[in-house]
C-alpha positions in Angstrom: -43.5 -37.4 0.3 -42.1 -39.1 3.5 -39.6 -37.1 5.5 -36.4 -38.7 6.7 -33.3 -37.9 8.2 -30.1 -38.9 5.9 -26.7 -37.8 5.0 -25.6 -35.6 1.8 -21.9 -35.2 0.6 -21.5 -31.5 -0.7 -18.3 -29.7 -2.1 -18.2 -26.1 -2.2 -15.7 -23.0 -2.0 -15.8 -20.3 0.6 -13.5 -17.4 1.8 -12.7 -18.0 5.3 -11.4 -14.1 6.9 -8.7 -15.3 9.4 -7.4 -12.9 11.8 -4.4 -12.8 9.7 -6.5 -12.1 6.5 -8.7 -9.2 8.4 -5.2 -8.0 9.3 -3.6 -8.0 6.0 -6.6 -6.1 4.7 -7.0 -3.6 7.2 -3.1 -2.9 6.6 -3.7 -2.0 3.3 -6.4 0.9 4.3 -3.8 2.3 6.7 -1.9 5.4 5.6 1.9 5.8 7.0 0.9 7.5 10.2 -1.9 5.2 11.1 0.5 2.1 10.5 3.1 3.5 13.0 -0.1 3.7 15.5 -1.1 0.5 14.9 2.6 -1.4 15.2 3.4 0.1 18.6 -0.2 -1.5 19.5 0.8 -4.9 18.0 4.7 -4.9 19.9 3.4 -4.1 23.1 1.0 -7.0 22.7 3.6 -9.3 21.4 7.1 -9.9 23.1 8.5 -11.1 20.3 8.1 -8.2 18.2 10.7 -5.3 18.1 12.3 -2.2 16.7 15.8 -1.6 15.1 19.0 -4.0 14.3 19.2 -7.1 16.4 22.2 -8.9 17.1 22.7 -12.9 18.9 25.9 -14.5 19.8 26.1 -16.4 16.7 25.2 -13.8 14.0 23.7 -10.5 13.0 20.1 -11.3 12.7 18.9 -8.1 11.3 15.8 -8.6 8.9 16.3 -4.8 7.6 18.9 -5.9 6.1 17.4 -9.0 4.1 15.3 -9.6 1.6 12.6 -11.2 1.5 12.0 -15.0 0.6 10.2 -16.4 -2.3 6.8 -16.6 -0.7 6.5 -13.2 0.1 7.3 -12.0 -3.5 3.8 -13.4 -4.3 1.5 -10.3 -5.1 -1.0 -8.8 -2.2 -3.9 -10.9 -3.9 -1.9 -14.5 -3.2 -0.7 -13.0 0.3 -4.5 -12.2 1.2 -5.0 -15.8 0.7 -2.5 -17.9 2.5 -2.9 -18.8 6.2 -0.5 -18.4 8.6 0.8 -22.0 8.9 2.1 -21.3 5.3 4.0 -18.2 5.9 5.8 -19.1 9.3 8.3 -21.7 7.6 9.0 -18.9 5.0 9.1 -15.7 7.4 13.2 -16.5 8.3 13.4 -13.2 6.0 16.7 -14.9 4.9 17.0 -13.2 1.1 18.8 -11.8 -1.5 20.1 -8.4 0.2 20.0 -6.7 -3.3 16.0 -6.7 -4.3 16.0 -3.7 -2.0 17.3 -0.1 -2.4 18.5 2.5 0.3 16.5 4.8 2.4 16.1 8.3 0.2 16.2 8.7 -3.3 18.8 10.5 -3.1 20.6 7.5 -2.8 18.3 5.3 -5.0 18.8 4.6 -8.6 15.7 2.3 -9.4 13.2 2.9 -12.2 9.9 1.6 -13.1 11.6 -1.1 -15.1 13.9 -1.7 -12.3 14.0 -2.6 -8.6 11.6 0.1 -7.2 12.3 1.6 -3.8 11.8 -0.7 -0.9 13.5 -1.2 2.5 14.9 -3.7 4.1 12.2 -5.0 6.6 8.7 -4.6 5.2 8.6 -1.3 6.9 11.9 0.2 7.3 13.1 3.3 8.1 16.0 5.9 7.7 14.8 7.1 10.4 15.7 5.7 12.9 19.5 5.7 11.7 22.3 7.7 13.8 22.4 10.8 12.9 19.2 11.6 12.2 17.9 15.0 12.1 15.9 16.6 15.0 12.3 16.0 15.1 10.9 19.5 15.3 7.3 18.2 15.7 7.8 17.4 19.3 9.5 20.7 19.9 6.1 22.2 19.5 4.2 23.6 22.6 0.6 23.6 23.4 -1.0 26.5 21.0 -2.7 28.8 23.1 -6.7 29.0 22.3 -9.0 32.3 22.0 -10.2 31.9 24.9 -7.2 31.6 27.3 -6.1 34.7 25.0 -8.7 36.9 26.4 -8.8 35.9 29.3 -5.1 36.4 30.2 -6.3 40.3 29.1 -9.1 40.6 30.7 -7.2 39.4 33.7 -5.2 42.8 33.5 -8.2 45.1 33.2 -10.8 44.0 35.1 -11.8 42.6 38.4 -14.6 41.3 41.0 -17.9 41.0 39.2 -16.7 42.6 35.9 -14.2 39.9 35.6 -16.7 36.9 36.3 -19.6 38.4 33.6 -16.7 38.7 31.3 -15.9 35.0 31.4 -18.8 34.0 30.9 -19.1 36.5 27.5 -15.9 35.2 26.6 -17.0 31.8 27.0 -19.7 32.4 24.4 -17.2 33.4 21.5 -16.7 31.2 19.0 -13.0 31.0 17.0 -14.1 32.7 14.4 -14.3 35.9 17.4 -18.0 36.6 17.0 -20.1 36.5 20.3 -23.0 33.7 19.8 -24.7 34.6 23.1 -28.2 36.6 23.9 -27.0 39.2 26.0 -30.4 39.6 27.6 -30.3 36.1 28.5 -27.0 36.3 30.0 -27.8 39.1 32.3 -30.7 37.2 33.8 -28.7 33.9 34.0 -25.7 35.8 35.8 -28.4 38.0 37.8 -26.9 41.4 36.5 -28.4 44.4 34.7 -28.4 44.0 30.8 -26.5 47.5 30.9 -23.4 46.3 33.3 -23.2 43.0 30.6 -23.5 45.9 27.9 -20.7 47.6 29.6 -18.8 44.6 30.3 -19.1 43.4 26.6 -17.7 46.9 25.2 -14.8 46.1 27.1 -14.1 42.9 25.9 -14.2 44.5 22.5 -11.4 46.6 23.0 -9.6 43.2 23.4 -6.7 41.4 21.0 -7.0 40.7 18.2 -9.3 43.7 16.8 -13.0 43.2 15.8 -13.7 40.2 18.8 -16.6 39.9 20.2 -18.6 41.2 17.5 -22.5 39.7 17.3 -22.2 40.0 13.3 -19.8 41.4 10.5 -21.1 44.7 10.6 -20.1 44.9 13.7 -16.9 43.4 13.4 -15.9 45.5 10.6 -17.1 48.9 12.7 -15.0 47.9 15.5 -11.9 47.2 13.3 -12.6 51.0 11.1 -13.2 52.5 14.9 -9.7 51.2 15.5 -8.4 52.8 12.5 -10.0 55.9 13.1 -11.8 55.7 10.0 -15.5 55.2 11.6 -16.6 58.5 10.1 -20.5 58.8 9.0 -19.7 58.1 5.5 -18.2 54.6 6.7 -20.8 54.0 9.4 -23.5 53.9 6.3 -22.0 51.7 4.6 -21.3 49.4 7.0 -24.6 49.6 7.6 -25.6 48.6 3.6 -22.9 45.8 3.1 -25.8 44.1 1.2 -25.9 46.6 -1.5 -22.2 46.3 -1.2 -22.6 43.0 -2.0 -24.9 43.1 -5.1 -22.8 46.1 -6.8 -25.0 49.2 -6.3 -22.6 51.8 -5.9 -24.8 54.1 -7.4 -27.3 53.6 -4.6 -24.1 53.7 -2.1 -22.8 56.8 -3.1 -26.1 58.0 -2.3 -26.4 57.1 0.6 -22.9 57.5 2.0 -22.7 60.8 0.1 -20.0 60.6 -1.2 -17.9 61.1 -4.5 -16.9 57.6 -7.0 -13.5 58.1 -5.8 -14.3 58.6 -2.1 -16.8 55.5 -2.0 -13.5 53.4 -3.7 -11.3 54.3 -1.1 -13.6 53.0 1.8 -14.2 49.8 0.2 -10.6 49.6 -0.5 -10.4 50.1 3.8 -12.9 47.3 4.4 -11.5 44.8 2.5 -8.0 45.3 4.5 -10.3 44.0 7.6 -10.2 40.6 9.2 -14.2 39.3 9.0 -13.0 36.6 11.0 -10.7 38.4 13.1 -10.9 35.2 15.9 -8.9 32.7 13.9 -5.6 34.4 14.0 -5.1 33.0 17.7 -5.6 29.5 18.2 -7.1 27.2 16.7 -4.7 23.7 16.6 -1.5 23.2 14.9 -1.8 22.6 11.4 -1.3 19.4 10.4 1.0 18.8 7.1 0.3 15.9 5.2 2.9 13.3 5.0 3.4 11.7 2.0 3.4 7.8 1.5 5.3 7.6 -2.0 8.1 9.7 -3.3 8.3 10.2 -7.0 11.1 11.7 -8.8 12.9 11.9 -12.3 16.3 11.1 -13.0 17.8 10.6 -16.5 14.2 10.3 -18.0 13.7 7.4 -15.9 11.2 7.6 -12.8 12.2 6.4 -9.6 9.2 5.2 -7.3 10.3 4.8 -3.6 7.7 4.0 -0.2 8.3 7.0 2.6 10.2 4.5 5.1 10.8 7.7 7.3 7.4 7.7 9.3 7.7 3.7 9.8 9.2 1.5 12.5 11.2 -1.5 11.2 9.7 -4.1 12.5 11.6 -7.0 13.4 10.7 -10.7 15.0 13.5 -10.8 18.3 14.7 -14.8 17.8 17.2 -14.3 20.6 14.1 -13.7 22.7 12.4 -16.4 21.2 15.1 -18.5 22.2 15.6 -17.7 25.7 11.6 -18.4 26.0 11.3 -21.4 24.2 14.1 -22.8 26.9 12.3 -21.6 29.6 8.9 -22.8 28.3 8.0 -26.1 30.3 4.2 -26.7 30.4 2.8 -27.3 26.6 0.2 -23.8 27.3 3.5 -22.2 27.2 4.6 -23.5 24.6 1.5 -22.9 22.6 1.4 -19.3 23.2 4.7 -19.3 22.1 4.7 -20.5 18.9 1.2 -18.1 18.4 3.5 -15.0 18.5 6.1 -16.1 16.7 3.4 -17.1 13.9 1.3 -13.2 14.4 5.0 -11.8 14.7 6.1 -13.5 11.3 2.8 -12.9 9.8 2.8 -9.0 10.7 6.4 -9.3 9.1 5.6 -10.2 5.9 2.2 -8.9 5.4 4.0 -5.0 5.8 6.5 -6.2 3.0 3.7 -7.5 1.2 1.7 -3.9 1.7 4.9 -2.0 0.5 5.4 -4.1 -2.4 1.5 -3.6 -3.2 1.5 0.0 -3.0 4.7 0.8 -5.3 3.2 -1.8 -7.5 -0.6 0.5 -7.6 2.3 3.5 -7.6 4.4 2.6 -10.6 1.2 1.9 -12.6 -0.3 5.0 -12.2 2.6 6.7 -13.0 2.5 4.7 -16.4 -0.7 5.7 -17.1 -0.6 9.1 -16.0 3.0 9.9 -16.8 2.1 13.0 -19.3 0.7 15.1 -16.2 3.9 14.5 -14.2 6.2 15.3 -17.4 3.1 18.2 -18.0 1.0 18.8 -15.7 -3.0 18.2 -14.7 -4.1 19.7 -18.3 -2.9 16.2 -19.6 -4.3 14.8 -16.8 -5.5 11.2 -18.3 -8.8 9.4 -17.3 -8.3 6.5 -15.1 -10.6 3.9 -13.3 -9.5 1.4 -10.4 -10.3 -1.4 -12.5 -8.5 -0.1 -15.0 -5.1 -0.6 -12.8 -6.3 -3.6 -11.2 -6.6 -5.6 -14.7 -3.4 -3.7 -15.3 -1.3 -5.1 -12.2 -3.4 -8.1 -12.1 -5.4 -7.5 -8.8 -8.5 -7.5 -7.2 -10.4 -3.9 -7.7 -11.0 -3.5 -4.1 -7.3 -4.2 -3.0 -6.5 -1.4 -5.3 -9.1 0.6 -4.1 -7.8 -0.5 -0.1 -4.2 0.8 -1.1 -5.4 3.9 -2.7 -7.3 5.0 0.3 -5.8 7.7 2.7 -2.4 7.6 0.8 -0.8 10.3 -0.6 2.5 11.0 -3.6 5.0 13.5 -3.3 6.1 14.3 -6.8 7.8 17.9 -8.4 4.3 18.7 -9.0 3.3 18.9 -5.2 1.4 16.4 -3.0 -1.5 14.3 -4.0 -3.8 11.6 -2.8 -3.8 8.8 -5.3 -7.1 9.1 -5.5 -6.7 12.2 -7.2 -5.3 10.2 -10.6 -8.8 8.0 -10.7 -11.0 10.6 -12.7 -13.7 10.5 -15.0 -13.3 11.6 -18.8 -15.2 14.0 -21.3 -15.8 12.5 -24.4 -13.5 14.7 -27.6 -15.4 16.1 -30.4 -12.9 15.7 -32.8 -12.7 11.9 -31.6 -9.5 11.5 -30.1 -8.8 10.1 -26.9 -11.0 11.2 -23.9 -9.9 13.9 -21.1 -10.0 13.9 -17.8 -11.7 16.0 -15.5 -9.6 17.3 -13.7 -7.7 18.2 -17.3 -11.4 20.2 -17.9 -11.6 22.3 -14.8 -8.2 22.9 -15.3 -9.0 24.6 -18.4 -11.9 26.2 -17.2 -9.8 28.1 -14.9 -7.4 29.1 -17.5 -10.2 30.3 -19.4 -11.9 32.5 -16.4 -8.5 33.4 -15.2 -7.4 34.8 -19.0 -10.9 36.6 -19.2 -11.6 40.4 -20.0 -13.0 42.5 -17.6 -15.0 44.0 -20.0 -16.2 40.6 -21.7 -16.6 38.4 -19.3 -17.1 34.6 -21.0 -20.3 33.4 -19.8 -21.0 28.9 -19.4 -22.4 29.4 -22.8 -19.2 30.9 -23.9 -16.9 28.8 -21.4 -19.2 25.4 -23.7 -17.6 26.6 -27.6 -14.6 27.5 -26.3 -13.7 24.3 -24.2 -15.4 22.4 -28.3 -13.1 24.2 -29.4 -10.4 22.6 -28.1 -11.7 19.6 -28.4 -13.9 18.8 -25.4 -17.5 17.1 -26.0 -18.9 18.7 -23.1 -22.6 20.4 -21.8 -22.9 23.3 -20.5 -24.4 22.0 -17.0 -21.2 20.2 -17.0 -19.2 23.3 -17.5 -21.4 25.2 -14.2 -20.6 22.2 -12.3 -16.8 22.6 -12.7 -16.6 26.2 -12.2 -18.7 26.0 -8.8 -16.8 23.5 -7.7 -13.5 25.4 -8.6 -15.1 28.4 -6.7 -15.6 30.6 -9.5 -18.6 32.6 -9.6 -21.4 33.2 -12.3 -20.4 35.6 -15.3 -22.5 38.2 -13.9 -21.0 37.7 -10.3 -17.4 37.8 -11.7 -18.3 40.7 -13.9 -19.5 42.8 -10.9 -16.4 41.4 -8.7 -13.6 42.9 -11.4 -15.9 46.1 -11.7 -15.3 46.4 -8.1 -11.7 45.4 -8.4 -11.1 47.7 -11.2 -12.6 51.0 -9.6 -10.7 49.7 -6.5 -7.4 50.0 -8.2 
């Protein structure tokens, strides 16, 4: 066979990923809060990008207030796809003003067969209106940690050395409050007696809040009882047997503390009114409330599907700046850059209209489908797959999967990720349609919850019960759902309400 160079004609397809296409997709992953992160990075890149209502001499040019153009109706799929040189003679965002709906849905009458909640720019907000209502986020001051805690006492009641060796202890406690240093190790570290550290660390225990500086919980809890004046014999053993506490003997407690059944209740009654982790009631960050990115509400029997604008920007391409530039532009590298942020500043536009669109679309959908545990809640919890919506809505799997991620719905119910709809089912044994997971645990818990102390339902139990109303299931399904609800084993919960019982 001879070898020689020639030339082949080949046709083929391939999926080229633009910047604007790695853009458009990485939008989609964002959540709310990560978006308004990730806009302030693109406007201080790009001059022509901006915030708010923007007037020229000759007009308002406001794109909040416009719709958007027929190109950027086309679903995420088709926007994933075009290029940029197609979307910058179609970005003018010149529209019909009524395909969008106000701010809140208070003031939104859209339904699933209607208009569904969008803003005027791709990522409006109401936000940013006059008016607006304090932001009491940015009211919040630096939370003071442990650590600074005790120190600021410490401060008060000790000095010199004493005050440097307690530092260092103080150093070593974690949030939870419990000391994770060797004291013995310390001492010769510091180059101090282990009794003065001894001494030292008995006064840090007499610190705020009440059980710090404990090595472990039995410690912890005898500081707390020596607090309360209830460190009596009786309660020092059983502190020290808060294994046996733990199993259930209170035969062999009662023993050993000797005491009476009534005596013995009342100290474990004591106990539990103890913080084990007495550490994490100072400090320990601001909590962080999830913000939703989709509001759903009823109104007439109709639902009303609306994006949170509240926590976006609008975003807005400045063509009075554009102008005064493009005047002032002389050499053609000018010019080029340019025309390269108007393009990325068009682009950006649409693609955020094009990723609100997408995610009211996955939204109403899954309100569709799951529309029984909204109207009933998760007990008629439906199973649901992402391809499932995707074949539904007409879109790729993973761009269903990209707009689910790190998203969450605000509905009467309470807050959810939309991840949460997207369950497995359990097969029914009478045939019927299947259940969801979720729906199964939910029963589980009902079941536990509704149990008698006296005859408490074991998995076995939990399995013909769960048939019986209608649920195919195994009973290593059934442990798998109570652990990861948090219940315990039968015999743990019956020696829990035995405890709880006496207790009362």
């Amino acid at each position: 066979m001879a070898l020689a160079p020639r030339l082949d004609l080949r046709q083929s397809q391939s999926l080229v990923m633009t910047p604007q296409l790695q853009q458009a997709i990485k939008l989609l992953t964002l959540s709310n809060l990560e978006l308004e992160t990730f806009i302030s990075d693109e406007i201080e890149k790009n001059p022509l990008l901006d915030t708010g209502d923007i007037s020229t001499e000759s007009g308002e040019v406001s794109e909040n207030e416009n719709g958007p153009s027929e190109a950027a109706a086309q679903g995420s799929d088709e926007i994933l796809s075009t290029g940029p040189a197609e979307s910058e003679s179609t970005l003018d965002m010149q529209g019909d003003t009524d395909s969008f709906s106000n701010n809140s849905l208070s003031d939104s009458d859209g339904a699933l067969d209607g208009q569904l909640g969008l803003n005027g720019s791709s990522s409006g907000s109401g936000a940013a209106a006059s008016g607006e209502a304090p932001d009491f986020e940015n009211m919040l001051v630096a939370e003071i940690t442990l650590t600074d805690h005790l120190m600021d006492q410490a401060g008060a009641v000790l000095s010199g050395m004493d005050l440097f060796v307690a530092q260092h202890i103080i150093d070593q406690i974690d949030e939870c409050g419990y000391l994770q240093a060797d004291l013995l190790e310390l001492a010769q570290r510091l180059n101090v007696g282990l009794v003065d550290v001894e001494r030292i660390l008995d006064s840090v225990q007499t610190l705020d809040p009440v059980g710090v500086g404990a090595r472990d919980l039995a410690e912890c809890l005898a500081l707390q009882a020596k607090d309360a004046d209830r460190y009596d014999p009786a309660m020092e053993r059983l502190i020290d047997n808060l294994d046996l506490l733990a199993k259930g003997a209170l035969p062999q407690l009662k023993r050993i503390c000797g005491v009476d059944n009534e005596d013995l209740m009342d100290m474990i009654s004591e106990l539990r009114n103890y913080d084990p982790k007495p550490g994490c009631k100072i400090g320990g960050g601001a909590v962080q409330a999830v913000v939703p990115d989709v509001f759903i509400a009823e109104r007439a029997g109709r639902w009303i599907i609306e994006v949170n604008s509240a926590t976006l920007p609008k975003v807005l391409v400045n063509r009075t700046y554009y102008s005064e530039l493009k005047d002032g532009a002389q050499d053609k590298e000018s010019k080029d850059w340019l025309n390269e942020c108007l393009a990325d500043a068009n682009w950006l536009v649409k693609a955020l209209d094009q990723r609100q669109r997408t995610i009211v679309k996955v939204a109403t959908e899954i309100v569709k489908q799951q529309e029984e545990f909204f109207r009933k809640g998760v007990a008629h919890l439906r199973p649901l797959t992402l391809r499932h919506i995707a074949e539904k809505i007409e879109m790729h799997e993973s761009t269903v999967s990209r707009v689910t991620s790190n998203k969450y719905l605000s509905c009467s119910r309470g807050t959810f990720e939309l991840k949460y709809f997207f369950t497995s089912g359990i097969q029914s044994s009478t045939g019927g349609e299947a259940a969801s997971a979720e729906a199964v645990k939910s029963h589980i818990k009902a079941l536990i919850d509704d149990e008698d102390p006296k005859k408490i339902l074991s998995d076995d139990k939990l399995v013909t019960l769960l048939q019986a109303k209608g649920f195919d299931i195994a009973r290593r399904t059934v442990a798998k759902y109570r652990e990861a609800l948090g219940m315990g084993s039968s015999v743990q919960r019956r020696r829990q309400k035995a405890l709880e019982g006496k207790a009362a």
